[in-house]
N, CA, C, O and CB atoms as a CASP TS submission, in Angstrom:
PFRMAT TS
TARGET T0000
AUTHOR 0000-0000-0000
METHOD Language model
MODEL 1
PARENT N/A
ATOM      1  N   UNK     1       8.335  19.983  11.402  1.00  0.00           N
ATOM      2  CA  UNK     1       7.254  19.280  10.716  1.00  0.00           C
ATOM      3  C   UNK     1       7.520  17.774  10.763  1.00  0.00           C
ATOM      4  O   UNK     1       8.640  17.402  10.412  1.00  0.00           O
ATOM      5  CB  UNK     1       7.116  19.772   9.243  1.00  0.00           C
ATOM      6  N   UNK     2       6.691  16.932  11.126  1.00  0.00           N
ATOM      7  CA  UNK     2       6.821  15.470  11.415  1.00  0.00           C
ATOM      8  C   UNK     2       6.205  14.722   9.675  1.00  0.00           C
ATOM      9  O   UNK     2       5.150  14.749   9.042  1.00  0.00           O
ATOM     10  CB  UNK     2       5.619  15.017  13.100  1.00  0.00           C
ATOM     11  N   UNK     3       7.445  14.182   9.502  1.00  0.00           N
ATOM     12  CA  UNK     3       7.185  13.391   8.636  1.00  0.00           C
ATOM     13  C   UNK     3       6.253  12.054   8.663  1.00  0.00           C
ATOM     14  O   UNK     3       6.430  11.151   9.481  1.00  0.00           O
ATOM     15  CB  UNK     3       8.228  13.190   8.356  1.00  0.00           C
ATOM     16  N   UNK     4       4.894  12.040   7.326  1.00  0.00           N
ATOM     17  CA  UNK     4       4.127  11.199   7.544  1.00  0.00           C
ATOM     18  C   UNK     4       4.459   9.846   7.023  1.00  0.00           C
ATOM     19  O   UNK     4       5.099   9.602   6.000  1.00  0.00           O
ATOM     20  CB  UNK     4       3.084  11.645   7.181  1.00  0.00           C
ATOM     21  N   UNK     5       4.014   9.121   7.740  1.00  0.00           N
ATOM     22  CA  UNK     5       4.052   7.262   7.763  1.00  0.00           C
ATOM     23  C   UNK     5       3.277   6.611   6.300  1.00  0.00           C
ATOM     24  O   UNK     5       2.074   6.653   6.044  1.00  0.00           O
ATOM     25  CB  UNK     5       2.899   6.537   9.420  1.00  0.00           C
ATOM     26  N   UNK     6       4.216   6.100   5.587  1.00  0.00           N
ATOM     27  CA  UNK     6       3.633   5.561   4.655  1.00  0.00           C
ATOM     28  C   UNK     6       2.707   4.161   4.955  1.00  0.00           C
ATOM     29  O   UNK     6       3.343   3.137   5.205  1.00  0.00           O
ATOM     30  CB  UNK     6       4.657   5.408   3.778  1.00  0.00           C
ATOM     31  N   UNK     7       1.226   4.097   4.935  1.00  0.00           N
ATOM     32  CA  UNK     7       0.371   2.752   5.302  1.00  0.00           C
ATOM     33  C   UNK     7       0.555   1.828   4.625  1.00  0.00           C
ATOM     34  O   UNK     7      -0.161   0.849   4.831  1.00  0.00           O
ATOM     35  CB  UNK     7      -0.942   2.784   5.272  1.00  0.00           C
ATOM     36  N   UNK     8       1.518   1.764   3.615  1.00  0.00           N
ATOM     37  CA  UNK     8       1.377   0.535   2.976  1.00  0.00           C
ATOM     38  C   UNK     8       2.943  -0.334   3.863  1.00  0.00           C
ATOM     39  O   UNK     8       3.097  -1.459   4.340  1.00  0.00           O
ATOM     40  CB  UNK     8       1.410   0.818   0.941  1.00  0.00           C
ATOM     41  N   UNK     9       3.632   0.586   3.763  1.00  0.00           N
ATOM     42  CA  UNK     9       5.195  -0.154   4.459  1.00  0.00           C
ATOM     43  C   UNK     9       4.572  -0.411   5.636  1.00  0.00           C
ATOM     44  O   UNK     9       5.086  -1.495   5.914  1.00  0.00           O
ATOM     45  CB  UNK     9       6.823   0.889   4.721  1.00  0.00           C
ATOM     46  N   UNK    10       3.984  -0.219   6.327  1.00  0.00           N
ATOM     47  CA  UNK    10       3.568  -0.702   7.828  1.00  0.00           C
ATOM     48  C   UNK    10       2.425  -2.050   7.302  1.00  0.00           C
ATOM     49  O   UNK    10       2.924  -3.120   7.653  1.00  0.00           O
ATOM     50  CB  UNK    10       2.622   0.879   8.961  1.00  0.00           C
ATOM     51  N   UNK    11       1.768  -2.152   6.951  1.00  0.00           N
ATOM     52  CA  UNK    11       1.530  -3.732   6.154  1.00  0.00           C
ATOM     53  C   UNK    11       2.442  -4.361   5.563  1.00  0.00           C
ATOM     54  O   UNK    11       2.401  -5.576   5.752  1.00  0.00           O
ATOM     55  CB  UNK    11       0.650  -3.784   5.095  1.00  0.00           C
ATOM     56  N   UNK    12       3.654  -3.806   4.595  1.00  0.00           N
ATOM     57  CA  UNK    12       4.314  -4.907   3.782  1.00  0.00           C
ATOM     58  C   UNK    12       5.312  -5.270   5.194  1.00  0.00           C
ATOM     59  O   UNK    12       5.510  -6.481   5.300  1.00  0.00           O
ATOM     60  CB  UNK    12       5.228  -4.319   2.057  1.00  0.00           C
ATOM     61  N   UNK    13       5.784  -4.656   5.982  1.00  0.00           N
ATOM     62  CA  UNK    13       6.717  -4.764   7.741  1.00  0.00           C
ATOM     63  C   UNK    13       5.923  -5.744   8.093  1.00  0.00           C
ATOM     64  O   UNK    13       6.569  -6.773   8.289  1.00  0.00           O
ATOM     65  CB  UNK    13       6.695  -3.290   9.133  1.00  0.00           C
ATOM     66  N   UNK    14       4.169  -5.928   8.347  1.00  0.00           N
ATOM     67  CA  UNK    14       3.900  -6.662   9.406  1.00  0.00           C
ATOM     68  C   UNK    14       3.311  -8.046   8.233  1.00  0.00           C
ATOM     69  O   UNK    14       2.816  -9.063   8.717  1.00  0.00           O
ATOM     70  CB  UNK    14       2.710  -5.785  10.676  1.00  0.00           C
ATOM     71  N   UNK    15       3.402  -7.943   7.314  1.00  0.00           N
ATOM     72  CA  UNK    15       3.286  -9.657   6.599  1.00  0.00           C
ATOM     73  C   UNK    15       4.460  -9.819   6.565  1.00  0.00           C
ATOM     74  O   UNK    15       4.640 -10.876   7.169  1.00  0.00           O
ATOM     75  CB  UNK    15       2.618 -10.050   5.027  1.00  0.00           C
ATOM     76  N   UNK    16       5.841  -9.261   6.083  1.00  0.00           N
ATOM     77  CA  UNK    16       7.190  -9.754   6.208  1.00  0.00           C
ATOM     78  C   UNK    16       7.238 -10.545   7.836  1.00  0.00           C
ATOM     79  O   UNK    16       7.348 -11.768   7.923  1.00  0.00           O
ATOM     80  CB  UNK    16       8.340  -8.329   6.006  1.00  0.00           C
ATOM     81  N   UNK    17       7.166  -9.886   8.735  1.00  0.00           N
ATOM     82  CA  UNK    17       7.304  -9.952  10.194  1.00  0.00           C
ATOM     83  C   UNK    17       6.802  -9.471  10.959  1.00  0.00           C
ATOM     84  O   UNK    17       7.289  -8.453  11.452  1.00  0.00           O
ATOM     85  CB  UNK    17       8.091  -9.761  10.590  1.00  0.00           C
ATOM     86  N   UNK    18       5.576  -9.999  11.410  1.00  0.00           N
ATOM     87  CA  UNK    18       4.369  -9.630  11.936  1.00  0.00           C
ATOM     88  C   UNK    18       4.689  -9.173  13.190  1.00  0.00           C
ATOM     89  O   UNK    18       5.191  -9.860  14.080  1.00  0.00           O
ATOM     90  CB  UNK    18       3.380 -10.648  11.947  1.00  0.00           C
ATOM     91  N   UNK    19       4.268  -7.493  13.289  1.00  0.00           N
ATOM     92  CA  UNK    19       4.664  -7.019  14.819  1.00  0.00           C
ATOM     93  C   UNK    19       5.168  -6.062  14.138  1.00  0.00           C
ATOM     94  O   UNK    19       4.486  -5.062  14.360  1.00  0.00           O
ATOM     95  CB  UNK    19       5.656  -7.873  15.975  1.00  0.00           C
ATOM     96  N   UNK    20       6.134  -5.798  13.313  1.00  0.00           N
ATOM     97  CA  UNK    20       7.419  -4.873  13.046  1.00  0.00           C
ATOM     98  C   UNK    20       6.676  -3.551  12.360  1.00  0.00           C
ATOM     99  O   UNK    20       7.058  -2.400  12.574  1.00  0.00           O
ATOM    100  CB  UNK    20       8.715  -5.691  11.876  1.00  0.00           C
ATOM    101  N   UNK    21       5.075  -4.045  11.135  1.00  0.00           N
ATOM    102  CA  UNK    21       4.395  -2.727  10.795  1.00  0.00           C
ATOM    103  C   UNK    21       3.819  -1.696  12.331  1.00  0.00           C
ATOM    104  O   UNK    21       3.798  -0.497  12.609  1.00  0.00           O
ATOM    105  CB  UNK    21       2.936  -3.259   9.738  1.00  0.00           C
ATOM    106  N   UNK    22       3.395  -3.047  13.057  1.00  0.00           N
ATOM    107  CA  UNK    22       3.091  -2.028  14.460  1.00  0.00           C
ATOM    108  C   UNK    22       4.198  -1.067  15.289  1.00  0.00           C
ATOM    109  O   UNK    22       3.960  -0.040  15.926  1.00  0.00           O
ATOM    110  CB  UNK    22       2.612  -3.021  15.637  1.00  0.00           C
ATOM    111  N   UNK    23       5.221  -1.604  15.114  1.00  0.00           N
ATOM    112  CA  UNK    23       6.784  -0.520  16.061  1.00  0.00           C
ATOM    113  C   UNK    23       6.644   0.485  14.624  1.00  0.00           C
ATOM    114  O   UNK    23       6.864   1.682  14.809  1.00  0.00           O
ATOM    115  CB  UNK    23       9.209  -1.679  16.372  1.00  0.00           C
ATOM    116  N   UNK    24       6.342   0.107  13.425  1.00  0.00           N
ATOM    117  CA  UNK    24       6.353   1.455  12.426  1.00  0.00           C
ATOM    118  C   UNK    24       5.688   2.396  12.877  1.00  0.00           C
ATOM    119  O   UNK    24       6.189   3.503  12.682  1.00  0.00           O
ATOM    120  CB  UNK    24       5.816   1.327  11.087  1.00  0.00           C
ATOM    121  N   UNK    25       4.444   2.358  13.578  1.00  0.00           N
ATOM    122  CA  UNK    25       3.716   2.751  13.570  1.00  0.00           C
ATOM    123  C   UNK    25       3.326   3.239  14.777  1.00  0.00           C
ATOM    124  O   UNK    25       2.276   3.786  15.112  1.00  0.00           O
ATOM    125  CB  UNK    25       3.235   2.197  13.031  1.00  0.00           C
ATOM    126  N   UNK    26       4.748   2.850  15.654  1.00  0.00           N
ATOM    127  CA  UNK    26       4.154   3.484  17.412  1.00  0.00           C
ATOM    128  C   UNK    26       3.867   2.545  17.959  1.00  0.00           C
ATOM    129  O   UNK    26       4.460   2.433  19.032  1.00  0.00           O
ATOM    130  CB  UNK    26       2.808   4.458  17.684  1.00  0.00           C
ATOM    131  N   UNK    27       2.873   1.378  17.613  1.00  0.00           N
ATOM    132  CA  UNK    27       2.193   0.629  18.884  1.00  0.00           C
ATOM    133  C   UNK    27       2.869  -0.432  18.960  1.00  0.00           C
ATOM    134  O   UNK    27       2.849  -1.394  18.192  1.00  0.00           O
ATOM    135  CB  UNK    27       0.688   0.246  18.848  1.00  0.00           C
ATOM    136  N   UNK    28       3.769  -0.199  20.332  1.00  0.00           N
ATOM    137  CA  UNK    28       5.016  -0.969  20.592  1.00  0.00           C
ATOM    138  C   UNK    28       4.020  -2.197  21.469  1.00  0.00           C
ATOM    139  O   UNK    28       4.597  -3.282  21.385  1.00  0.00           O
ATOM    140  CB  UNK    28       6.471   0.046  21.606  1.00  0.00           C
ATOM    141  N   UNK    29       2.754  -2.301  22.240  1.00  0.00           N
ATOM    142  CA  UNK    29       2.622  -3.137  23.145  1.00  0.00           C
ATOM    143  C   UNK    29       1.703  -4.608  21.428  1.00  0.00           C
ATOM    144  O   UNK    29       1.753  -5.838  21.389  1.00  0.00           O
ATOM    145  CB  UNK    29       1.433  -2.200  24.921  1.00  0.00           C
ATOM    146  N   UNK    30       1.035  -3.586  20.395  1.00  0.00           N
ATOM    147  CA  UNK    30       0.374  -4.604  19.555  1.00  0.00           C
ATOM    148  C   UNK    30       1.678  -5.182  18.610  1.00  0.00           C
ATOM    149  O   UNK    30       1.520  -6.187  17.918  1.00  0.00           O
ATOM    150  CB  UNK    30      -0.983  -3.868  18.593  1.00  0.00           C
ATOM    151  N   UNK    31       2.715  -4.601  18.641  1.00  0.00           N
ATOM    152  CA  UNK    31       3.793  -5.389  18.003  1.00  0.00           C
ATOM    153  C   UNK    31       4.355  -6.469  18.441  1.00  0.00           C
ATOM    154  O   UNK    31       4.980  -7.286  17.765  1.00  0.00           O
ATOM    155  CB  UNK    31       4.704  -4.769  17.825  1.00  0.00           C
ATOM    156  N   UNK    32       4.037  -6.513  20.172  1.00  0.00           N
ATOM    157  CA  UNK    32       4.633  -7.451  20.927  1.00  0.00           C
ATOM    158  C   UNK    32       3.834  -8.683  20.666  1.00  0.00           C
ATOM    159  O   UNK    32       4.196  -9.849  20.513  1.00  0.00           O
ATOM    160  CB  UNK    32       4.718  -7.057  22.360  1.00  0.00           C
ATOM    161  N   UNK    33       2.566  -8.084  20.654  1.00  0.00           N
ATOM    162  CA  UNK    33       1.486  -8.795  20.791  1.00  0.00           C
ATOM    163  C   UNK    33       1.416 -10.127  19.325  1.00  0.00           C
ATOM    164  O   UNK    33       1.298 -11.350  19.402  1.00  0.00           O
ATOM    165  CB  UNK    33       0.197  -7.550  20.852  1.00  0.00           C
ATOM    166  N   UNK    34       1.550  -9.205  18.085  1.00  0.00           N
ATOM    167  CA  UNK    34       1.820  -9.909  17.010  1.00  0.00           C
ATOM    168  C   UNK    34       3.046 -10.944  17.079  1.00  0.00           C
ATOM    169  O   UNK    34       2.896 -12.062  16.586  1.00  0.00           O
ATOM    170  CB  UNK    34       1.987  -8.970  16.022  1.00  0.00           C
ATOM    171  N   UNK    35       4.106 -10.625  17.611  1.00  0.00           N
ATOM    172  CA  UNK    35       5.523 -11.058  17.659  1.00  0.00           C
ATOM    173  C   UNK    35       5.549 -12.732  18.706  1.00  0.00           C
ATOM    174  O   UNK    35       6.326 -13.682  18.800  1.00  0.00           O
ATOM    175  CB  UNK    35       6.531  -9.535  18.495  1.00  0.00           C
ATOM    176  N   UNK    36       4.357 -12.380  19.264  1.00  0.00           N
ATOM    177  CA  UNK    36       4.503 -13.584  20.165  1.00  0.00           C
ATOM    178  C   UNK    36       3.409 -14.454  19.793  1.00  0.00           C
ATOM    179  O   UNK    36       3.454 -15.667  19.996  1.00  0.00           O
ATOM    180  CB  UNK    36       4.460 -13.255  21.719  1.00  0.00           C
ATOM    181  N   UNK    37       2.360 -13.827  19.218  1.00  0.00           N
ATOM    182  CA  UNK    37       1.139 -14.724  18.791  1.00  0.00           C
ATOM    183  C   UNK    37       1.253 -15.861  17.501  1.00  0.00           C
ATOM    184  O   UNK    37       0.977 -17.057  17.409  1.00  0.00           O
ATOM    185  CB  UNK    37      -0.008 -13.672  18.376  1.00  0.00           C
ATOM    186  N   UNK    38       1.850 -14.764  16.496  1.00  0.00           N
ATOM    187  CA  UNK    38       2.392 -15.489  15.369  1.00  0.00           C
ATOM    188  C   UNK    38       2.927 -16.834  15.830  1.00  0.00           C
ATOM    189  O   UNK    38       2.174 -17.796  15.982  1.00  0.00           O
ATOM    190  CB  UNK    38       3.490 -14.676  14.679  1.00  0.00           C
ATOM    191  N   UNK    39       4.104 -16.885  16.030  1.00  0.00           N
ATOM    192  CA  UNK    39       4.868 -18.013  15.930  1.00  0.00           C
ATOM    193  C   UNK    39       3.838 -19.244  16.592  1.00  0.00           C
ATOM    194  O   UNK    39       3.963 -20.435  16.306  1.00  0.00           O
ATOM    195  CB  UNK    39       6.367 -17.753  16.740  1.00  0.00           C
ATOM    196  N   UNK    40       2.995 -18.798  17.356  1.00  0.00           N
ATOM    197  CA  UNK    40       2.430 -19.538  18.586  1.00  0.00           C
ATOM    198  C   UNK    40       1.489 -20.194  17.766  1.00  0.00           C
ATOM    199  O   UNK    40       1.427 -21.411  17.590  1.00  0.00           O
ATOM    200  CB  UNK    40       1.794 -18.659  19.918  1.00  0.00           C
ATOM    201  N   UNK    41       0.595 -19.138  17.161  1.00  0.00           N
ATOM    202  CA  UNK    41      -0.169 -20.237  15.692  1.00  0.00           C
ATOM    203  C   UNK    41       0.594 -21.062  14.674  1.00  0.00           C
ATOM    204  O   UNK    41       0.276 -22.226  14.431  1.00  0.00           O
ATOM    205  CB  UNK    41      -0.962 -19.310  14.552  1.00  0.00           C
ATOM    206  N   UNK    42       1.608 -20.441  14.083  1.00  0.00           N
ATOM    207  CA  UNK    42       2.267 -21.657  13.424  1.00  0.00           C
ATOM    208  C   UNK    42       2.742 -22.972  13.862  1.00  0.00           C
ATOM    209  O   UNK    42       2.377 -23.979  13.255  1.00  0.00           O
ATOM    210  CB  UNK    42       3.200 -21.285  12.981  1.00  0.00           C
ATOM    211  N   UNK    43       3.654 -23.052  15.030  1.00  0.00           N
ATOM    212  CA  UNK    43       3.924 -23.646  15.357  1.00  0.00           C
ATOM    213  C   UNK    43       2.773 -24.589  15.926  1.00  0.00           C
ATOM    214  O   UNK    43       2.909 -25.798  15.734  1.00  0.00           O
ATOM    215  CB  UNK    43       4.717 -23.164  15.782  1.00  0.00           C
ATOM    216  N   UNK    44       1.352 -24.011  16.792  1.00  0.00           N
ATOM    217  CA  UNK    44       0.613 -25.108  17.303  1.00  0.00           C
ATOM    218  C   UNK    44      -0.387 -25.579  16.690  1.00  0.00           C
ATOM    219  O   UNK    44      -1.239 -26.407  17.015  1.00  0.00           O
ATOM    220  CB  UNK    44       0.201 -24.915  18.361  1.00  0.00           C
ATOM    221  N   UNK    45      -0.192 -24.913  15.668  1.00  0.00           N
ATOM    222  CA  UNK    45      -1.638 -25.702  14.496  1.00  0.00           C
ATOM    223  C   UNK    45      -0.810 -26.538  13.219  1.00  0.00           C
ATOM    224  O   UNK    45      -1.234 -27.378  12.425  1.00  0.00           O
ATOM    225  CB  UNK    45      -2.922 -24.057  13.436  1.00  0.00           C
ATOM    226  N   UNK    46       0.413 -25.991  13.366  1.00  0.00           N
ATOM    227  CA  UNK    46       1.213 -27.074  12.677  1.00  0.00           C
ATOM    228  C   UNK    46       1.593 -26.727  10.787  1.00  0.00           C
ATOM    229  O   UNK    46       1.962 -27.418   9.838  1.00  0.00           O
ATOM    230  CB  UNK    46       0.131 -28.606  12.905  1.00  0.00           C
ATOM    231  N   UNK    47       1.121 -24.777  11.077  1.00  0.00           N
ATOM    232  CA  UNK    47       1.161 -23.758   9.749  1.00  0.00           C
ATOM    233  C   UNK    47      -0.270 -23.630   9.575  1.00  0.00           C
ATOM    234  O   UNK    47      -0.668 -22.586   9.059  1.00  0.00           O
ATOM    235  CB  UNK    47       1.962 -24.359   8.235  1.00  0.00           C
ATOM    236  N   UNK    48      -1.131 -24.529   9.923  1.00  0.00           N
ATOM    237  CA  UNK    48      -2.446 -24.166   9.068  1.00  0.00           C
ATOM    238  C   UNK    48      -2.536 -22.812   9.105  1.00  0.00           C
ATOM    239  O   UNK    48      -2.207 -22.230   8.072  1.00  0.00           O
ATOM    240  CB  UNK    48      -3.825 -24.764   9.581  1.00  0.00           C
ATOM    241  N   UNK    49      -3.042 -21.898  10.404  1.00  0.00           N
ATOM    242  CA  UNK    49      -3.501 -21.066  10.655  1.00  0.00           C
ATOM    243  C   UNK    49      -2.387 -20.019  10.863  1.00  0.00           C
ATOM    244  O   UNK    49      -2.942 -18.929  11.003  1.00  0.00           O
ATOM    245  CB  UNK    49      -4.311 -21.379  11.506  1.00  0.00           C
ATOM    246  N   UNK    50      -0.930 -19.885  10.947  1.00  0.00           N
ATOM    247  CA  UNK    50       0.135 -19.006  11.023  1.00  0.00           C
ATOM    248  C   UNK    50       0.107 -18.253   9.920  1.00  0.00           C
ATOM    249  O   UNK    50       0.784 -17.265  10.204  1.00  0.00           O
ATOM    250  CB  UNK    50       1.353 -19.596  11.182  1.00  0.00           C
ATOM    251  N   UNK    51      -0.441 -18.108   8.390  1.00  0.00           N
ATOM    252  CA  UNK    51      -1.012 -16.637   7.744  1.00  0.00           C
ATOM    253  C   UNK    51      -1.884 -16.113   7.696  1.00  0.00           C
ATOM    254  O   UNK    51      -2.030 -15.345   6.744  1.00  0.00           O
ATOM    255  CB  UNK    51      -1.021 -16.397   6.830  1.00  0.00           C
ATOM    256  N   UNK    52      -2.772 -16.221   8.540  1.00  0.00           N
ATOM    257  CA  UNK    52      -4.136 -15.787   9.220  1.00  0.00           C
ATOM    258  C   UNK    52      -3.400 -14.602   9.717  1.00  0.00           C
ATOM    259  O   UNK    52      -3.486 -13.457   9.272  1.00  0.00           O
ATOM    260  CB  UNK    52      -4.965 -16.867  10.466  1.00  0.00           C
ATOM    261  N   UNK    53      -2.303 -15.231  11.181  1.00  0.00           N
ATOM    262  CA  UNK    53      -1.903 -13.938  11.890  1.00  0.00           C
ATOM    263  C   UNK    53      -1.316 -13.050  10.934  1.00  0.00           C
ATOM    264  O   UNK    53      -1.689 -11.894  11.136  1.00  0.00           O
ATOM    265  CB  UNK    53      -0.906 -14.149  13.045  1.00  0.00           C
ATOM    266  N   UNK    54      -0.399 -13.190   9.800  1.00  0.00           N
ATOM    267  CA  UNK    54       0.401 -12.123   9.029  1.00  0.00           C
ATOM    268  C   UNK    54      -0.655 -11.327   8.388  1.00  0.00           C
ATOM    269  O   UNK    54      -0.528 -10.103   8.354  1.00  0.00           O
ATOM    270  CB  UNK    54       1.467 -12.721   7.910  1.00  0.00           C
ATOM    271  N   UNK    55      -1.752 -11.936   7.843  1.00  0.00           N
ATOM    272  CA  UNK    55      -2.624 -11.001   7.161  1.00  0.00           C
ATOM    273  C   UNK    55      -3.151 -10.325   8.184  1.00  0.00           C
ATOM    274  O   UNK    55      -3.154  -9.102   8.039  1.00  0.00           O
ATOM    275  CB  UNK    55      -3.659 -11.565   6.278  1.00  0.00           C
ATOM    276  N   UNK    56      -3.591 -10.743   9.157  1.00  0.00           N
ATOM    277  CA  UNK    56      -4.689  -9.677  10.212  1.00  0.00           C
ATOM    278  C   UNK    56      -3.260  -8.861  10.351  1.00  0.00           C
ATOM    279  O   UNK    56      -3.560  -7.687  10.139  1.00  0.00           O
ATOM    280  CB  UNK    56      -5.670 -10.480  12.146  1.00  0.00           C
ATOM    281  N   UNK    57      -1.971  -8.939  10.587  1.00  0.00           N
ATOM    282  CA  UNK    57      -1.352  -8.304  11.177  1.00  0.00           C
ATOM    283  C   UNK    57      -1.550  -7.592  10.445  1.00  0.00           C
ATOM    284  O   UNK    57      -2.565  -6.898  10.514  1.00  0.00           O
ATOM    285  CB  UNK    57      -0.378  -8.524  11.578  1.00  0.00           C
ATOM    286  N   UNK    58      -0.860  -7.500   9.671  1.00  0.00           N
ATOM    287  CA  UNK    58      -1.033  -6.552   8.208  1.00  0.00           C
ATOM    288  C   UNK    58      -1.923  -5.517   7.757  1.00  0.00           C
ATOM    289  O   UNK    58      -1.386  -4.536   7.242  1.00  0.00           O
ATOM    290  CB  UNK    58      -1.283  -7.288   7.233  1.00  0.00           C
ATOM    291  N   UNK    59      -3.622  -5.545   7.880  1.00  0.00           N
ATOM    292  CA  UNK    59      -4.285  -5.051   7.875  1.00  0.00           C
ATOM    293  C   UNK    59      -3.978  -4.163   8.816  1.00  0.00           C
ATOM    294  O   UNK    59      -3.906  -2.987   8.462  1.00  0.00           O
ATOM    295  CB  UNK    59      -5.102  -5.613   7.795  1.00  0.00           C
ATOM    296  N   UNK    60      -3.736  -4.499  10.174  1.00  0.00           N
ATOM    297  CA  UNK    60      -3.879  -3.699  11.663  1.00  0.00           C
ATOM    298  C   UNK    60      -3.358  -2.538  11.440  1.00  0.00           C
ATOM    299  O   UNK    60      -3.868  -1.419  11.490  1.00  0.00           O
ATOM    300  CB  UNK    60      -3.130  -4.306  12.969  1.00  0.00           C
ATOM    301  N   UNK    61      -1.974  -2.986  11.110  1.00  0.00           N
ATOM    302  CA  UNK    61      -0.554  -2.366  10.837  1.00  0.00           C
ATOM    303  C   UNK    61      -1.406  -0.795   9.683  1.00  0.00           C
ATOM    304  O   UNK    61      -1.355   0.435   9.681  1.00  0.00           O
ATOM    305  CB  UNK    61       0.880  -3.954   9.698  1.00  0.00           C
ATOM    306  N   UNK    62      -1.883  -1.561   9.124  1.00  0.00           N
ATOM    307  CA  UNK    62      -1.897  -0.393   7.721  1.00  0.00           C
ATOM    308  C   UNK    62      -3.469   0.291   8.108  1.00  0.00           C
ATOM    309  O   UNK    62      -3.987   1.081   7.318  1.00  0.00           O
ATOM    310  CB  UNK    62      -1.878  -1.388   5.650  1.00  0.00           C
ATOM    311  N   UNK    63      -4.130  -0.087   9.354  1.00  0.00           N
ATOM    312  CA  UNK    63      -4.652   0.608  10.031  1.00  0.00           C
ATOM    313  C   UNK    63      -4.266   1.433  10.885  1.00  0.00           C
ATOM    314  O   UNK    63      -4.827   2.528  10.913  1.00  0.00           O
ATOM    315  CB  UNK    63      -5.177   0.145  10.361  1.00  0.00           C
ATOM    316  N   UNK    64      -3.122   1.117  11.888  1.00  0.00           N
ATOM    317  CA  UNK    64      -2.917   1.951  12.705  1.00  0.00           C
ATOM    318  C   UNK    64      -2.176   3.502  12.154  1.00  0.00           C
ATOM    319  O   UNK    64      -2.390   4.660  12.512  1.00  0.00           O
ATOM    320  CB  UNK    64      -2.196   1.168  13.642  1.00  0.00           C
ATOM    321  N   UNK    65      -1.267   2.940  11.174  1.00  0.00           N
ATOM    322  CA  UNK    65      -0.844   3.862  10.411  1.00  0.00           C
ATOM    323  C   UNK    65      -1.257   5.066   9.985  1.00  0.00           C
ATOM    324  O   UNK    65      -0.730   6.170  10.124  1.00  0.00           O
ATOM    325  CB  UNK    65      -0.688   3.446   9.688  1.00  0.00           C
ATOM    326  N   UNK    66      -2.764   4.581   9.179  1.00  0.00           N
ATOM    327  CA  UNK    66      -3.319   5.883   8.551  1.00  0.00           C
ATOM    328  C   UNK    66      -3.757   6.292  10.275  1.00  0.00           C
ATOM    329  O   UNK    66      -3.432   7.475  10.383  1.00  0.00           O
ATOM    330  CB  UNK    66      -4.855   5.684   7.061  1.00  0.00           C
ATOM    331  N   UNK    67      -4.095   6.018  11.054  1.00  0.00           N
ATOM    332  CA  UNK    67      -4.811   6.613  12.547  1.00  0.00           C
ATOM    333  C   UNK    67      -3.654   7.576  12.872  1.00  0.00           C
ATOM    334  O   UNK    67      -3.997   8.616  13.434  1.00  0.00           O
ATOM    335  CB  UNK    67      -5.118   5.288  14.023  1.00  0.00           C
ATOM    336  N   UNK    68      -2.440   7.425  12.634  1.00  0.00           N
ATOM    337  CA  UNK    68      -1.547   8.543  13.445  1.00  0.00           C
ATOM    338  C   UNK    68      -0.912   9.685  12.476  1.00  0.00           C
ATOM    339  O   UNK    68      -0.221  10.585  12.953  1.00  0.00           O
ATOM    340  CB  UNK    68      -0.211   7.756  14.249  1.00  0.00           C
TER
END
């Protein structure tokens, strides 16, 4: 019997460190995806827009979750 994925730890994983609720959750290519995007908004907007990505991540994350 496969133990089920709690949706909320795969959101609190991907606002801690956006990418990491997605490897919770299996989707190793949207974790990458988060992992490289993030930093890329913080750093080039200068923070404005770098918790934009943690929240969308977040949501995703605690979407993909309940999906599997």
């Amino acid at each position: 019997m496969a133990s089920k994925k709690d949706p909320g730890i795969g959101a609190v994983l991907s606002l801690i460190v956006p990418g990491v609720g997605q490897f919770y959750a299996g989707r190793w290519g949207w974790g990458l995806f988060w992992l490289i995007v993030t930093p890329g908004f913080w750093f080039g907007t200068g923070g404005m827009l770098g918790w934009v990505c943690h929240i969308l991540s977040a949501i995703q994350a605690h979407r993909q979750v309940v999906r599997t």
